[in-house]
C-alpha positions in Angstrom: 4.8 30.9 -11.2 5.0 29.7 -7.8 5.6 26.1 -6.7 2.7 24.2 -5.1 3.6 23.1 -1.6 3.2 19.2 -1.2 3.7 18.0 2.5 4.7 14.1 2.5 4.0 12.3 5.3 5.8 9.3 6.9 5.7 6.8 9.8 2.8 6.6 11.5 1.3 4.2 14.3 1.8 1.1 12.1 3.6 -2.1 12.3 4.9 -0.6 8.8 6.0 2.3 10.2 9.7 2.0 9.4 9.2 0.7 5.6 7.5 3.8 5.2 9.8 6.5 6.2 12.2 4.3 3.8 9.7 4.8 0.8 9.2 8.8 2.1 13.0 9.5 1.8 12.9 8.0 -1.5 9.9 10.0 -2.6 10.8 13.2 -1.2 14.4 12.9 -2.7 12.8 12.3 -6.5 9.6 15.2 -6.4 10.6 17.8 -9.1 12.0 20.8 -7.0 11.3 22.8 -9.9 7.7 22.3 -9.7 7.0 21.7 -5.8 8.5 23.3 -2.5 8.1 19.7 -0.3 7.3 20.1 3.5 7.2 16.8 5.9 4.7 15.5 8.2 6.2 12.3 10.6 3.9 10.7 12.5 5.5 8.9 15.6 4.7 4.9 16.3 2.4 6.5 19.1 0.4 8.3 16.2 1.6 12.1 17.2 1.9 14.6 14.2 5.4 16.2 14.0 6.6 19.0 11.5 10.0 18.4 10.4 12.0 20.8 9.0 15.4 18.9 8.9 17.9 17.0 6.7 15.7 14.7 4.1 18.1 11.5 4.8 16.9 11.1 8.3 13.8 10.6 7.6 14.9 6.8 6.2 17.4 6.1 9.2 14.5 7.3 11.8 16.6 10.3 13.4 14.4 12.6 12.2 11.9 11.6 15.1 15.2 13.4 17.5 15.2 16.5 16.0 15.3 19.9 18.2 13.5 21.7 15.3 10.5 19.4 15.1 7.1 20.7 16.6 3.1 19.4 16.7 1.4 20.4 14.0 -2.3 19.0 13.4 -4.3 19.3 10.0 -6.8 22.3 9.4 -10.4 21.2 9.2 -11.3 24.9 8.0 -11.7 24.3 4.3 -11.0 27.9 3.6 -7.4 27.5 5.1 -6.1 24.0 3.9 -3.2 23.0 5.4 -1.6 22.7 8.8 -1.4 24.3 11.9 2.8 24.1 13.7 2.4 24.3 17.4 5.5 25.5 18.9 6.7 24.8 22.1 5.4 28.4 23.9 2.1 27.6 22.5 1.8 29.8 20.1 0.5 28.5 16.7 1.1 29.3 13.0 -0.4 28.3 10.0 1.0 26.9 6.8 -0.5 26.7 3.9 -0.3 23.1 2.1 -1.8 22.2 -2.0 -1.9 18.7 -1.6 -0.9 16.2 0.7 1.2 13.1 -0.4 0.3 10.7 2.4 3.6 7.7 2.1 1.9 5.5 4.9 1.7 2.0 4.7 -0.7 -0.6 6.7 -3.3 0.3 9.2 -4.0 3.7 9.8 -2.2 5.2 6.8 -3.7 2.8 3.8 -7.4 1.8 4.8 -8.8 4.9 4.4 -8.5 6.3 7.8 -6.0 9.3 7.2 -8.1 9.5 3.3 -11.3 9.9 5.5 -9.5 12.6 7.4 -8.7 14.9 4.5 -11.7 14.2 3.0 -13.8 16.1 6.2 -11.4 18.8 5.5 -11.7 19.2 1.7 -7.6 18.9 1.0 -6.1 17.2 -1.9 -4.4 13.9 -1.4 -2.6 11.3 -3.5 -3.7 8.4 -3.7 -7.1 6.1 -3.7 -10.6 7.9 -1.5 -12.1 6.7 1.9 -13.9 4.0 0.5 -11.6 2.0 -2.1 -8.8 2.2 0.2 -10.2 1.2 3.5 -11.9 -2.2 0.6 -8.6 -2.8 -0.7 -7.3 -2.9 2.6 -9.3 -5.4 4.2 -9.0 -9.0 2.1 -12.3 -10.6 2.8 -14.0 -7.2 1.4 -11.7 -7.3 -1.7 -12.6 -10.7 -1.8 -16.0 -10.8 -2.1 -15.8 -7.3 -4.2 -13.2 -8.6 -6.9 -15.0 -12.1 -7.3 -18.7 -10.6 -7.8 -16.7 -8.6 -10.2 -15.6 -12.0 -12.0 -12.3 -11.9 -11.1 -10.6 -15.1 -10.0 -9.2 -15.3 -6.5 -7.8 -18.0 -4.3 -10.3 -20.1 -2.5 -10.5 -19.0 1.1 -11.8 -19.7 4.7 -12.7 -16.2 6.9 -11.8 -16.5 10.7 -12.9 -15.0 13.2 -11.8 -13.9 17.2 -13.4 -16.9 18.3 -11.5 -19.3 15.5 -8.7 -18.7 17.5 -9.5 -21.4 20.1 -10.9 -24.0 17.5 -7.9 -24.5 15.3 -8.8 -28.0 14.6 -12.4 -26.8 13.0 -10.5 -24.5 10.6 -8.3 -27.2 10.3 -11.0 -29.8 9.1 -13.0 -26.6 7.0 -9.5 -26.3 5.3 -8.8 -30.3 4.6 -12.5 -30.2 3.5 -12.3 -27.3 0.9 -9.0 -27.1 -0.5 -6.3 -29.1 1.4 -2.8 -27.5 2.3 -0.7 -26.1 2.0 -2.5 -22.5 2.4 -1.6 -19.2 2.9 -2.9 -17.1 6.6 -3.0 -13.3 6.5 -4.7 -10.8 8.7 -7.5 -9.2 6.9 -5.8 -5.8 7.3 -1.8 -5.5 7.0 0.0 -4.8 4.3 3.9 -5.7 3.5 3.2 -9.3 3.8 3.4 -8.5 8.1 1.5 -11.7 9.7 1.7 -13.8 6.8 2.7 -17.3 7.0 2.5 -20.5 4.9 1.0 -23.7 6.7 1.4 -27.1 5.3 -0.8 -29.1 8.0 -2.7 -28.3 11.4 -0.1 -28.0 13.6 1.8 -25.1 11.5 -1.7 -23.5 10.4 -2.3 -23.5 14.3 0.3 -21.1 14.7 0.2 -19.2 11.9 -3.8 -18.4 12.9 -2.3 -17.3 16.5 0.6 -14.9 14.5 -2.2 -13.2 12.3 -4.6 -12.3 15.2 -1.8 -10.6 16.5 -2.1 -7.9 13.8 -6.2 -8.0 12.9 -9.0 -9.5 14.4 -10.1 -11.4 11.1 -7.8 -14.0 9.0 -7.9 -15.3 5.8 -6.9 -18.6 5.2 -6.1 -19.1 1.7 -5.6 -22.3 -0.7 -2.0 -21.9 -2.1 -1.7 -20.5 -5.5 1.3 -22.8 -7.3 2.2 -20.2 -9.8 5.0 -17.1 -10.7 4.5 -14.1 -8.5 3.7 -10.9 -11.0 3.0 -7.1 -10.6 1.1 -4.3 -12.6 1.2 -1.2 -11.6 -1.8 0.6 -12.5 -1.7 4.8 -12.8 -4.6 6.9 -13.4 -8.5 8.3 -12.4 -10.8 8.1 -15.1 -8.8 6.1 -17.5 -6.4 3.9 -16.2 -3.2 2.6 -17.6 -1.3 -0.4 -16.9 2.5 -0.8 -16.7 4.4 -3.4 -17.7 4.7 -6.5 -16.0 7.3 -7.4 -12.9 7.9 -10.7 -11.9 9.2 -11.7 -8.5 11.6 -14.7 -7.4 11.4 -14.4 -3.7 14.7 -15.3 -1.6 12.5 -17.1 0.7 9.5 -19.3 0.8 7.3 -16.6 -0.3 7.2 -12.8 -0.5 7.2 -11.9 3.0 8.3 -8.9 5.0 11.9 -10.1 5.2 12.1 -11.0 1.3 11.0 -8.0 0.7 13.1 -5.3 2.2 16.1 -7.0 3.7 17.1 -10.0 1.4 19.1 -9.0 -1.1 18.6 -12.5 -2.5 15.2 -11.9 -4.1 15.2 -11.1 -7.9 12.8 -8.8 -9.8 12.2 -9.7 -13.7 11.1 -6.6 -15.9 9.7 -7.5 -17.5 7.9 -10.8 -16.6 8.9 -13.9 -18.0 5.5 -14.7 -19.4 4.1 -14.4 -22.6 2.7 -11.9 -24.7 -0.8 -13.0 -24.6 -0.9 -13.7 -21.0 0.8 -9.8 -20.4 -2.1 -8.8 -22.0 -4.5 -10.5 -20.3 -3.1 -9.9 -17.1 -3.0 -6.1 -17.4 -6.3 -5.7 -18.5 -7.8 -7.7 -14.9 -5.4 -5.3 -13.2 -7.6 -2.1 -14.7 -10.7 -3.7 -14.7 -10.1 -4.7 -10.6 -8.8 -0.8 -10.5 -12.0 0.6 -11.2 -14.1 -2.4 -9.5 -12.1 -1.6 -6.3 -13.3 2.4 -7.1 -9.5 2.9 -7.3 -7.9 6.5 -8.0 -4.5 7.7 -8.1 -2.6 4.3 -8.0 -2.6 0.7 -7.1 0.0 -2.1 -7.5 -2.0 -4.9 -8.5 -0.7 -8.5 -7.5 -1.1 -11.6 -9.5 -0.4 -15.7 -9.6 0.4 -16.6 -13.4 0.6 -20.5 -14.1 2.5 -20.5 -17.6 1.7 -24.1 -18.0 -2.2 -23.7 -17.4 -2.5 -20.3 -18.1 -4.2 -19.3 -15.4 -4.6 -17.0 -13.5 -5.6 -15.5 -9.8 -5.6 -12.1 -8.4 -4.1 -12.2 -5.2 -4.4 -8.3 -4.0 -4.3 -4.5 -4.2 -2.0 -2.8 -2.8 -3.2 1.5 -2.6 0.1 2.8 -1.4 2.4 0.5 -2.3 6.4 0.6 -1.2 8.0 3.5 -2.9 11.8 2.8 -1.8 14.3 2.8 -4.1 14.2 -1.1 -4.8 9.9 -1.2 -4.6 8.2 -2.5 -7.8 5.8 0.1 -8.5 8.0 3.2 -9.2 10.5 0.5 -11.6 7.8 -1.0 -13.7 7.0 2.5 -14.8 10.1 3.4 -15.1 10.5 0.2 -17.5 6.7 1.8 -19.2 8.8 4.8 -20.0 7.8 7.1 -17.0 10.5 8.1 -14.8 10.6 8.6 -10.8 10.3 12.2 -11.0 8.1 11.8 -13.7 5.2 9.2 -12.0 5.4 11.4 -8.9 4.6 14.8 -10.4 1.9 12.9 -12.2 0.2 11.4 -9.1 0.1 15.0 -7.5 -1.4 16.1 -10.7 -3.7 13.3 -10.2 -4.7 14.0 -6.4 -5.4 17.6 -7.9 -7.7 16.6 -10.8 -9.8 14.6 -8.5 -9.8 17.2 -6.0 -11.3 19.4 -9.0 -13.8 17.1 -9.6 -14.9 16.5 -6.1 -15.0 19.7 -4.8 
């Protein structure tokens, strides 16, 4: 029988781009090679398509980008001939074939249902969550106001605008007025915690609101959640299943950027240090936001759990979360009993399954 052809694709013109070839090298290196002949698709930080035929490890280190072999390539939108079209450098194009696409893109661009919309038009399989619930899951005021008509319990939140740039001190007083500090600011859409800072008065949340218009042109500006930091990763299309539980300990104030994928310091519990009950409960808001989201494929679901209280507060969705070889999402399921190889040939089943359905 002959393998399926999966082209991975990496980089892109993100402010995530270099977390991303990371979690491509690790992906590529783990997809069965028994099953699936793997092709790869970089996309430069100025959003050009590249086909790279090279050496897999320097896709990680970001030589790969500097390699004599690569060409253009661009997607087919004949939906007779899916896959890509290589472009070489005398012009002359030729076409290769592709069964699904495994897109590893994080943040803008890559996660919020820009690239999904893009296969979609040209009818090609794809890993991962469709147009809709990625581009929702992406943006936090949408996920918001989704999840929480969904009776799911988020952190009380302010929405800025542009123009709430220039009056810090009325978000200030909206702030003092429904919640208090400290609080959290985030763009609307980024992913890998980029733009995200804590404020504990006016003067920091000033600065922080200037930081996350830098990346989006909405901010959420979020009560802080006292609470432990928890994971699920959730698998599946019609019938979801939850992992087990991770639990995070970040080396620095919070999970951002930095804690995540260069301090060693922070520590990852699997599973969580919670209770059985609250495991439970937990896991089954992380299916039931899943399939409120309109979520296929996968999702890293993130929580606050107070063990005191028991409470707790969905904090957000993540559609293509990290895949490196430290990332939560591939070890919880590895801790569920599912190994690397294992989740990855399952997710391309996945993307195929729904592309049945669909088409």
């Amino acid at each position: 029988m002959a393998k399926q052809r999966i082209a991975v694709i990496f980089g892109g013109a993100s402010s995530e781009h270099e977390v991303s070839c990371v979690s491509a090298g690790s992906v590529i290196s783990n997809i069965p090679k028994d099953e699936y002949e793997v092709v790869c698709i970089g996309i430069t930080k100025k959003g050009k398509w590249l086909f790279y035929p090279g050496e897999w490890d320097r896709i990680a280190t970001g030589e790969w980008e500097k390699d004599p072999d690569c060409c253009a390539c661009m997607l087919s939108m004949d939906n007779a001939k899916r896959g890509i079209y290589k472009i070489l450098d005398d012009q002359t194009v030729s076409f290769l074939s592709i069964d699904c696409f495994f897109p590893v893109l994080h943040g803008k661009n890559g996660e919020d249902g820009t690239i999904q919309g893009l296969f979609d038009l040209s009818m090609a399989p794809y890993v991962g969550c469709d147009t809709c619930s990625s581009a929702i899951c992406m943006d936090k005021a949408y996920a918001h106001i989704i999840l929480e008509s969904a009776g799911i319990r988020m952190a009380p939140y302010i929405l800025c605008r542009r123009s709430d740039k220039f009056r810090p001190e009325q978000v200030a007083q909206k702030v003092v007025d429904s919640f208090g500090f400290p609080v959290f600011v985030k763009p609307a859409n980024a992913g890998s915690s980029v733009g995200v800072s804590k404020a504990k008065d006016e003067n920091e949340l000033e600065q922080a609101i200037k930081l996350a218009f830098v990346h989006d042109d909405k901010v959420l500006v979020e009560k802080a959640i006292r609470g432990v930091e928890v994971e699920c990763a959730v698998l599946g299309n019609g019938d979801p299943q939850a992992s087990v539980l991770g639990e995070i300990t970040p080396a620095n104030e919070f999970y951002d950027y930095e804690a995540k994928y260069e301090n060693a310091a922070s520590e990852l519990h699997i599973p969580a240090r919670i209770s059985q009950e609250l495991s439970y409960q937990v896991r089954g808001i992380a299916v039931e936001a899943f399939q409120a989201m309109g979520c296929t494929g996968l999702a890293r679901v993130d929580f606050f759990v107070d063990p005191l209280t028991e409470d707790i507060w969905l904090n957000e969705l993540n559609t293509m979360p990290g895949f490196t070889s430290i990332s939560m999402y591939p070890k919880l399921w590895e801790a569920t009993g599912l190994t690397y190889g294992a989740l990855l040939d399952k997710l391309i089943k996945l993307a195929m399954e729904r592309a049945e359905i669909d088409g």
